[in-house]
C-alpha positions, 0 to 999 in steps of 0.5 A, spaced: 500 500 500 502 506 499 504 510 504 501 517 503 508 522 504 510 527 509 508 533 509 502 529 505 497 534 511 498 539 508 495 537 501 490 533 504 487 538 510 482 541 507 475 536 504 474 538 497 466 540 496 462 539 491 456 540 490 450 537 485 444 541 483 439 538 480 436 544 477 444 544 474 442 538 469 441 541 461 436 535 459 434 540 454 441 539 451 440 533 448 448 532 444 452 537 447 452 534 454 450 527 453 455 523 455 456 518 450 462 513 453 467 511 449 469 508 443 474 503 439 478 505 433 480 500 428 486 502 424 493 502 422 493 494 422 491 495 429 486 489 429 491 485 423 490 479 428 483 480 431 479 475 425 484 469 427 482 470 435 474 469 431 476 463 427 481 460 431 478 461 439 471 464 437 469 463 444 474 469 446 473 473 441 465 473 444 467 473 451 472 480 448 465 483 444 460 482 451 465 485 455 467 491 451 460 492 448 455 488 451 450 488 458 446 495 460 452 499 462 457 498 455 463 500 456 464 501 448 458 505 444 462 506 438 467 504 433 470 508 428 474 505 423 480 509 419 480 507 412 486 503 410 490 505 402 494 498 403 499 502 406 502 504 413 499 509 416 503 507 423 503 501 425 501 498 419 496 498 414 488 497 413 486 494 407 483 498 402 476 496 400 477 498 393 484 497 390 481 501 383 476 505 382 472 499 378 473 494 383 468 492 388 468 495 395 470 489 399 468 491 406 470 483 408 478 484 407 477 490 411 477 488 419 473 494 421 467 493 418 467 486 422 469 488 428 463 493 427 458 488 425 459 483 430 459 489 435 453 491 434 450 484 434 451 485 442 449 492 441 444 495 437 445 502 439 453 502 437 454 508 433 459 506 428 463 512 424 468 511 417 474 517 415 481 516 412 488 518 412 490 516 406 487 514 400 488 508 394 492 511 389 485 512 385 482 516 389 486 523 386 480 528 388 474 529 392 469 526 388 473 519 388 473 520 394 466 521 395 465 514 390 470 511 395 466 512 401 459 511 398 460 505 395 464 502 401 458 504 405 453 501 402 457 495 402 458 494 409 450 495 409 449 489 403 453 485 407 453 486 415 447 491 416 448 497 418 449 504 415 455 508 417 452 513 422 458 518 422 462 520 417 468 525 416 469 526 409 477 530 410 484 526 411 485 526 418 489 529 422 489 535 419 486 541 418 478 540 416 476 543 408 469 546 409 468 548 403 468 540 401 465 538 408 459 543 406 460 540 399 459 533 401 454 533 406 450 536 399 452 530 396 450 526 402 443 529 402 441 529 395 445 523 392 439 518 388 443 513 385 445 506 385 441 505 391 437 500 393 429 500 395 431 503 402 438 505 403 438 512 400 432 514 406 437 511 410 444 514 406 441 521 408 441 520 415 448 520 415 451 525 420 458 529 419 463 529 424 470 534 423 476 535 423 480 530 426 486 534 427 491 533 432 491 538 437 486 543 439 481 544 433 483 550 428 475 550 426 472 552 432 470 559 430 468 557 424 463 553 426 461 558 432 460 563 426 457 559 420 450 557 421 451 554 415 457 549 417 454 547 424 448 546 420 451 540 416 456 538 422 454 534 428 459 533 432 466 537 432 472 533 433 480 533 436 486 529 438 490 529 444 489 535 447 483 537 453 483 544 452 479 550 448 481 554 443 483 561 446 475 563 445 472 557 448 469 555 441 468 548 443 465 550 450 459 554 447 459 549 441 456 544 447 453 549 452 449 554 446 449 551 440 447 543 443 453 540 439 456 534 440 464 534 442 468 529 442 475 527 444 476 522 437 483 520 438 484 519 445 490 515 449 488 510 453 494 506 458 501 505 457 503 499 460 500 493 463 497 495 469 497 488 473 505 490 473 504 498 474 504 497 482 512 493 481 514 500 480 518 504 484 518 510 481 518 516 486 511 521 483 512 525 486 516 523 492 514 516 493 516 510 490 511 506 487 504 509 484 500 503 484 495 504 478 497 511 477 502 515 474 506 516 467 501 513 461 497 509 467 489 508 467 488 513 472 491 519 468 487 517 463 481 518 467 484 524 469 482 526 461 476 524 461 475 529 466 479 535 463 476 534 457 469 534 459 471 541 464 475 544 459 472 542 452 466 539 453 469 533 450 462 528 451 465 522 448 473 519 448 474 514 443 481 511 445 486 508 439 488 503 439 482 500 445 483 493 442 491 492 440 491 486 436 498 486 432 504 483 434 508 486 440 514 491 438 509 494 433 508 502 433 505 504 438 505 497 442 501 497 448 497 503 448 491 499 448 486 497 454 486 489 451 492 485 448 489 480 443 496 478 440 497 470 441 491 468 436 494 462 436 492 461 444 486 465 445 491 469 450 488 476 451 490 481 457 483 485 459 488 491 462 485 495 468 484 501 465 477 497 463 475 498 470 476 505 471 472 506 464 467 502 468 467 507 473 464 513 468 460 508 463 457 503 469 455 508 473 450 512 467 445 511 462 451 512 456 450 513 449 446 518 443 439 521 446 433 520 441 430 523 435 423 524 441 428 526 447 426 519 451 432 514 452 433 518 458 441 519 457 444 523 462 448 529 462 454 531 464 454 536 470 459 542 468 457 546 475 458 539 479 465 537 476 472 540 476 480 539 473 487 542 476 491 537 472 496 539 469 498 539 461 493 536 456 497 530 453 499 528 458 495 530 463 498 530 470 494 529 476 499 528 482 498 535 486 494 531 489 488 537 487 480 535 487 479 531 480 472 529 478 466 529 474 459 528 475 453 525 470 446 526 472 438 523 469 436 528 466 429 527 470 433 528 476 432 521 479 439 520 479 446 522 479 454 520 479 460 523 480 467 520 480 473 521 483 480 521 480 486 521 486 492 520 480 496 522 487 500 519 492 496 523 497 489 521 501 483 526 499 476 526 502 470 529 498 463 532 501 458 531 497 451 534 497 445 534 493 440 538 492 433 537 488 434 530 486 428 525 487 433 519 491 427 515 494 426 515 502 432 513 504 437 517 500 444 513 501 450 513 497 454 507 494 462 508 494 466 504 489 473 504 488 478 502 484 485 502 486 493 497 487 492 491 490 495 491 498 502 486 499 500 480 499 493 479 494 492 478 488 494 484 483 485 485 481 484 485 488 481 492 489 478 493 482 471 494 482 470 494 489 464 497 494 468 500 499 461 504 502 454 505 504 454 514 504 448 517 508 448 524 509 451 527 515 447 533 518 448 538 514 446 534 509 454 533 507 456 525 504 463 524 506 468 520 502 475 518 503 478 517 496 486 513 498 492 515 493 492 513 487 486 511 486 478 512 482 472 512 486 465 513 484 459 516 488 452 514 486 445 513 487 445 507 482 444 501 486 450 496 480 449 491 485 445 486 480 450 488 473 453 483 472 457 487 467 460 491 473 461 486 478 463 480 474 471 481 474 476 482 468 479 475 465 485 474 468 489 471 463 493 465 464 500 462 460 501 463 453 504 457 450 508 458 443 506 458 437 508 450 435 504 447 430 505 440 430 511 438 434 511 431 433 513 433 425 518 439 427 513 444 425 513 450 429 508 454 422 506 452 417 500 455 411 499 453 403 493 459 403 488 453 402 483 455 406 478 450 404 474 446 408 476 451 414 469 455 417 469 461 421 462 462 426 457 467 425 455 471 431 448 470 433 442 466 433 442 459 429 451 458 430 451 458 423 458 458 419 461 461 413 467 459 409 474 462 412 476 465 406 470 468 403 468 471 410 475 474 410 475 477 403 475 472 397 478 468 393 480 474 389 484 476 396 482 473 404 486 475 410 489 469 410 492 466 419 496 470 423 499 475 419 501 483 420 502 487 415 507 493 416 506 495 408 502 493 403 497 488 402 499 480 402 492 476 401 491 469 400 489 468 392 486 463 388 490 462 382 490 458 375 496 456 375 498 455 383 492 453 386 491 458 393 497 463 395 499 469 398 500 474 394 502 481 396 496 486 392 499 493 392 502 493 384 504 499 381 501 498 374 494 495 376 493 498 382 498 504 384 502 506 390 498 510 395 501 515 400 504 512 406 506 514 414 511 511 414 514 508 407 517 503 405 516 496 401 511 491 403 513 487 409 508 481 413 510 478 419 508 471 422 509 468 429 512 468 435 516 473 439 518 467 442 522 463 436 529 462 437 533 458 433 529 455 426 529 454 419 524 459 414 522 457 408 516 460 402 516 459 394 516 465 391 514 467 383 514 473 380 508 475 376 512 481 373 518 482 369 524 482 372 525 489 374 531 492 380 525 494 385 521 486 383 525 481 388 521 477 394 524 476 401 524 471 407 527 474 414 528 471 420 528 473 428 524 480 427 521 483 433 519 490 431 522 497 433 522 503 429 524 500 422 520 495 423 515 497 417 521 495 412 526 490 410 531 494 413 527 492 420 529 485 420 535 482 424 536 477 417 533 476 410 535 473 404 532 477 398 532 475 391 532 479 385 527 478 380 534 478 375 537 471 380 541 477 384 541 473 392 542 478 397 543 476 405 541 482 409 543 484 416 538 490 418 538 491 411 545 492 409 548 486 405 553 481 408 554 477 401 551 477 395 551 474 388 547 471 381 545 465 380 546 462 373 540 459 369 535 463 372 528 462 370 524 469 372 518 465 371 519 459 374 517 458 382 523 459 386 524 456 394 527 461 399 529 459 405 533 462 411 537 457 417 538 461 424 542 458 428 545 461 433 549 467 431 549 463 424 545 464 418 545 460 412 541 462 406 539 457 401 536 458 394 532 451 391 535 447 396 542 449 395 546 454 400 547 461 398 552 463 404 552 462 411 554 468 416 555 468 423 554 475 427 559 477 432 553 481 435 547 476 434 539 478 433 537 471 437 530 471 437 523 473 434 518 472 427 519 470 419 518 476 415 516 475 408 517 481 402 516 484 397 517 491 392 510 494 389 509 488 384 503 482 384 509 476 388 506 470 390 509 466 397 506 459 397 508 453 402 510 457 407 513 452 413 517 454 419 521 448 422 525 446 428 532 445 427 534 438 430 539 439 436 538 446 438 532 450 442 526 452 437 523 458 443 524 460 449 520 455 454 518 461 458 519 469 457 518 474 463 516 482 464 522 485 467 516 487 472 514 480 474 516 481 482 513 474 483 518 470 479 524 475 478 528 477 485 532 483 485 537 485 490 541 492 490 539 499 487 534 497 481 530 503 477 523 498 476 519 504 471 513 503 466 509 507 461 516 507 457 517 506 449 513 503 445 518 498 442 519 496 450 516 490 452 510 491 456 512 498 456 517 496 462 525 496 465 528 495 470 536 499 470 541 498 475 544 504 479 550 502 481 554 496 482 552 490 488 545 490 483 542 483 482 537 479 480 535 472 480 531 467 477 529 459 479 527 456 473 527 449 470 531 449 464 538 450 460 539 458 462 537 464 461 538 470 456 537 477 459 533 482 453 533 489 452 537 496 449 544 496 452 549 499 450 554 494 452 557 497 459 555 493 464 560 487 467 557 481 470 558 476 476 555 469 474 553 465 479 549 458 478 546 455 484 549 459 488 557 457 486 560 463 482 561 460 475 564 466 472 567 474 474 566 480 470 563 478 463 562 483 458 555 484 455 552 486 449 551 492 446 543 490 444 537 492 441 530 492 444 527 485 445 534 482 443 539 478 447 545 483 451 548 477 456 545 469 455 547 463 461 547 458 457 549 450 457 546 448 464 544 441 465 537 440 464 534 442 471 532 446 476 537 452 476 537 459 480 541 464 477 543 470 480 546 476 475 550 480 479 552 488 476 559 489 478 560 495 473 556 499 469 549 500 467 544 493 465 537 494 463 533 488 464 526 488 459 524 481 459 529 475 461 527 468 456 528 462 459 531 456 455 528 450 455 532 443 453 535 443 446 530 439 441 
């Protein structure tokens, strides 16, 4: 538990009093102060990996869509989709729904549209929005921007049944084009063809929401001052940023003009929350900030209240809420669940869902209706406050009242929360005036706060902590403990499931192994026949795997993350099913990127270690400098990662028969093979083992390598340029007598299992291309750390620069003295204890000099 720190009276003498007036409540305001709960955005190949968990663990995959969308008090209300050009636009690409302006919309290959379906199968009343970054290269003006967007939309409707209700027809992040929004909401409005009998009425009903731009809004006067334009905008939107414009434009947008105003890109937590409480991070004066501090679920809270009292902000759409790509991806654990093990169904449901829960449990959330009756409550501007600090972050440690109250809009209830993101105790008095709270009139505290020593990490989440009567001046009194979400209502919850069943915990995530018994750690010929994917709903009906993923013309085929471009499996004439990577210059176009680079997919397990890789390539191009078709091995991710250049080690072969073998992009060797038949199918294979790395061509071995600075673990990579490639018969093998994976790969934070000893920095909410956001570095000499495991050793991960020296010891004998370490990247390997006896061992890392950071520590298994 935290201790509150001295001279923490001062910040704590006096109680904060809130007042909540019934007479307050604007329940003629029926958008601008309706709280509308949070959303989901799905973009930026952030849900790459969330059609597997449907396929593979449907189960999960439901679970995940009832806690996020389901019971009486959603947390989620919305999801709104970034439509995708084939290219990356961060984290990767989204596929375009129409690669050629004569193509089709294909809204089935596009993740979002089917996250939004089955969502809404949950929740009927789910909102669901469209917007782009970038656009297919075909799609050069406005008016093809227009056909893009129609025609995707009534392609979602055809095949899933809903109508996009919000559309922002700019680019987003950046500024809004009035003068195209007015145009498009004409467009919208008076459109009459190519529907069919009932979708226009519907069409027309689409809302326009602007601009999306990152930072405080630059349209806020403009929409202030042109009843033209606030008669076609619903909703003002922007990223980022909790403040108004200096005028306070959005403020009067939601108070007098009844405009909705929403926080439409909004963060949500920066690390795993379960190991947060690990840290010993002083913030401000005392280590360890439990579920608050830097990037935590509370500072996210602290949004929402800053929002709302300083812009009006009614509703929070968080990117990514669902993080379903594999770990090391930009922007990488800045997400509410973690769904990246398909192949297990693992999914880590973060406490961040439960401080959400304490706004969106307590309140009837959602869009009032057209006759004013669904009963939505209001936000109580009079009866909240913010003193946070900053606005990206937002900083609540002073210690100062934090809270926002939402209120029934016919006074027979209200709610107020309470966000302490401070390492100080608070009390709050409540009184209410006006409200018709029944005979008895007591309130309920919930709280949400770090498990104590000795329980379980979830122990204090969503738990009741008081029954409140007023005292005799009419006060309802709380204490709200550092650190710590509390809510204070007149709800009797006691019956929602929804909010008294608790988060998941999840359990062990077995690696990626295919088929042991056959030496296969993966393997995929893109044959999706025979394979069937449940429909959510009544009836358990099924449908075909591909044709439920796009097509036989292109199907998100298992288990891949595209960094750039679209690789999708294909049915050809000549090879049967294969992946193919779409994105051509001469049938389709390039599109603009975020970050640009040639096509690159990844597949499998962070995990992997020493394993051979190999895929069938053809060219259907002719042989050209920029034509070449790459297999890699042991990626994990980073700041390159959306390119070749990314990758620890590739072979890359020429449509012209040139072979490079690539270490992060520069060649090691390279040649020409003789006889090459551009047109034929060529194997590629890649062998890491070790620090060795052997490529071979149809079966013969084009060099072998081994790295003084070895890369040691992670996933295969394949690639390509901007030309129709096929990929077939992918495998991913074992290599006999050496270790196929980690056997166990732990967060530096896992306290339970790591022991550390001397002077260690434990800190969280870290890098993206950190694991879990975490690191624990040493300060000084006499540090260490020690882990009992059964195995064969253990390897020690994270960025180093190869200072720190190390005392060895194995089962409590000094085996080695002052061993050097690695320079390394992130989740790449700077001191390796290997070649014990299979067994149970304790090994303890003593730092004897420099500086060691510790992301993960892998666990070696017996070889195979």
């Amino acid at each position: 538990m935290i201790a509150p720190a001295p001279g923490a009276a001062a910040a704590t003498a006096e109680a904060v009093d809130v007042v909540v007036n019934a007479a307050d409540i604007a329940a003629d305001n029926v958008n601008g102060l309706t709280f509308k709960g949070f959303g989901v955005l799905t973009a930026n190949s952030t849900s790459a990996l969330l059609l597997d968990y449907k396929a593979q663990h449907p189960a999960a995959y439901a679970r995940l869509l009832r806690i996020l969308f389901g019971g009486e008090h959603p947390i989620m209300t919305h999801v709104k989709i970034e439509m995708g050009n084939d290219r990356n636009n961060s984290t990767g690409p989204d596929p375009a729904t129409k690669r050629t302006a004569s193509e089709p919309a294909n809204v089935a290959r596009a993740p979002g549209f089917q996250l939004a379906a089955d969502a809404r199968r949950i929740n009927p009343d789910l909102k669901v929005s469209i917007l782009r970054w970038n656009s297919p290269a075909w799609a050069d003006t406005n008016d093809k921007i227009y056909q893009w967007y129609k025609e995707t939309i009534l392609a979602a409707y055809r095949r899933y049944g809903f109508m996009v209700d919000y559309v922002n027809p700019g680019v987003n992040e950046a500024a809004a084009d009035l003068a195209w929004t007015k145009r498009y909401a004409e467009m919208v409005r008076t459109d009459t063809t190519g529907f069919r009998p009932g979708e226009a009425d519907l069409y027309r009903r689409i809302k326009l929401v602007i601009s999306d731009e990152a930072g405080i809004g630059s349209f806020g006067p403009a929409m202030v001052g042109d009843a033209d334009l606030r008669d076609v905008v619903t909703a003002a939107g922007y990223h980022y940023n909790t403040d108004d414009d200096s005028g306070g434009n959005f403020t009067r947008l939601a108070d007098e003009f009844d405009k909705e105003v929403w926080n439409s890109e909004a963060q949500a937590t920066f690390s795993n929350s379960a190991l947060r409480p690990n840290n010993n991070t002083p913030d401000p004066t005392v280590p360890g900030t439990g579920l608050g501090g830097s990037g935590s679920s509370l500072e996210m809270a602290n949004t929402v209240v800053k929002g709302f009292v300083k812009s009006r902000r009614s509703h929070f759409v968080y990117q990514p809420a669902i993080g379903s790509f594999y770990q090391g991806g930009q922007y990488s654990f800045k997400e509410l669940v973690s769904a990246r093990d398909p192949w297990s169904g693992w999914m880590h449901y973060d406490a961040g869902l439960a401080v959400l829960q304490h706004f969106s449990s307590f309140a009837t959330t959602g869009w009032e209706n057209e006759t004013g009756t669904a009963g939505i409550w209001r936000l109580v501007p009079q009866a909240s406050a913010s003193t946070a600090t900053g606005t990206n972050p937002v900083v609540g440690r002073n210690g100062l009242p934090d809270y926002l109250t939402m209120a029934a809009p016919d006074a027979t209830g209200f709610s107020t929360v309470v966000v302490n993101d401070s390492e100080y105790a608070r009390t709050y008095r409540i009184t209410s005036a006006g409200f018709r709270l029944g005979a008895d009139p007591r309130l309920t505290a919930w709280e949400t706060r770090a498990a104590d020593p000795g329980q379980a990490f979830d122990a204090n989440y969503k738990k009741r902590v008081g029954s409140l009567r007023a005292g005799a001046d009419g006060a309802y009194t709380v204490e709200v403990k550092p650190f710590s979400i509390v809510t204070v209502t007149s709800l009797d919850v006691t019956r929602d499931r929804q909010w008294t069943t608790p988060l998941p915990v999840e359990g062990d995530r077995p690696v990626l192994d295919a088929d042991p018994a056959h030496g296969v750690l993966w393997a995929d010929g893109f044959d999706y026949r025979g394979k069937t994917v449940p429909v959510l709903g009544a009836g358990g009906a099924v449908t075909g795997f591909a044709a439920s993923r796009g097509g036989d013309t292109g199907a998100d085929p298992l288990y891949t993350w595209d960094r750039n471009g679209a690789f999708e499996a294909v049915r050809t004439s000549d090879d049967g099913h294969v992946l193919r990577q779409q994105v051509d210059r001469a049938a389709t176009g390039v599109g603009r990127a975020w970050n640009s680079a040639d096509p690159i997919t990844g597949v499998g397990d962070l995990r992997w270690t020493d394993y051979q890789a190999g895929a069938d390539v053809r060219f259907e191009r002719a042989p050209a400098a920029d034509n070449y078709a790459a297999i890699g091995a042991r990626s994990t991710g980073g700041g390159n990662s959306h390119s070749l250049n990314g990758t620890p080690y590739a072979l890359r072969l020429g449509s012209d028969g040139t072979w490079r073998v690539l270490r992060t992009g520069a060649t090691i060797a390279e040649g020409v093979l003789t006889d090459f038949d551009a047109t034929a199918k060529h194997r590629l294979m890649i062998r890491v083992a070790g620090a060795t790395v052997t490529g071979f061509v149809d079966g013969a071995p084009v060099h072998t390598w081994t790295d003084p600075a070895p890369y040691l673990s992670g996933r295969v990579d394949l690639a390509s340029g901007f030309h129709h490639t096929r990929f077939d018969n992918l495998r991913i093998e074992r290599i006999p007598g050496l270790r196929p994976y980690y056997q166990r790969y732990l967060d530096n934070l896992e306290t339970g299992r790591l022991t550390y000893g001397g002077g260690w920095r434990h800190t969280n909410g870290r890098g993206m291309y950190e694991y879990d956001r975490t690191a624990s570095i040493s300060q000084g000499p006499g540090a260490t750390i020690t882990h009992t495991f059964t195995g064969t050793g253990l390897d020690v991960l994270g960025a180093n620069d190869g200072t720190a020296r190390l005392d060895v010891r194995v089962d409590g004998t000094l085996v080695a003295s002052n061993q050097p370490t690695r320079a390394a990247t992130n989740f790449q390997q700077t001191f390796e204890v290997s070649n014990l006896p299979p067994g149970r061992h304790t090994v303890t890392l003593e730092v004897v000099a420099g500086t060691l950071l510790i992301d993960a520590i892998g666990v070696r298994g017996a070889p195979h």
